[in-house]
C-alpha angles and dihedrals in degrees: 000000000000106000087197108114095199089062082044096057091044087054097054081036087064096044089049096064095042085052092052091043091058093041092056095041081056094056097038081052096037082052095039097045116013102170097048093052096051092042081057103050084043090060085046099063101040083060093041080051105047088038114098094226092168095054089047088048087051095047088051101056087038091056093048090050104055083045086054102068095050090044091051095047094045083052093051092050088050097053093046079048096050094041091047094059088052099059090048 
């Protein structure tokens, strides 16, 4: 990661303006078609509702942990390798 704070602040400069340019296409959509768009965000939370967002969740963690282990040890075998070519 780039320490420079002036990158940093393009970047959230960047965000910022997708952001502002969803927001506005939302409104533009939520103005233009309003039942659509509330038959849409209707559907959205009945999935949100039925969908078990705390057992994905869960999965999910579950998954990265047990990735975590192998991943720790192969760096670490990287880095004695590493430092072992180094010292030769």
């Amino acid at each position: 990661m780039s320490s420079d704070p002036e990158q940093s602040t393009e970047c959230c400069s960047d965000l910022r303006a997708k952001f502002d340019d969803w927001k506005a296409r939302a409104e533009k959509s939520v103005r233009e078609e309003p039942v659509k768009t509330a038959g849409l965000a209707f559907v959205a939370g009945i999935f949100l509702t039925v969908l078990p967002v705390g057992a994905i969740l869960a999965a999910i963690v579950r998954i990265a942990l047990a990735l975590l282990r192998p991943a720790l040890l192969i760096l670490g075998i990287i880095k004695i390798v590493d430092e072992y070519d180094r010292r030769k």
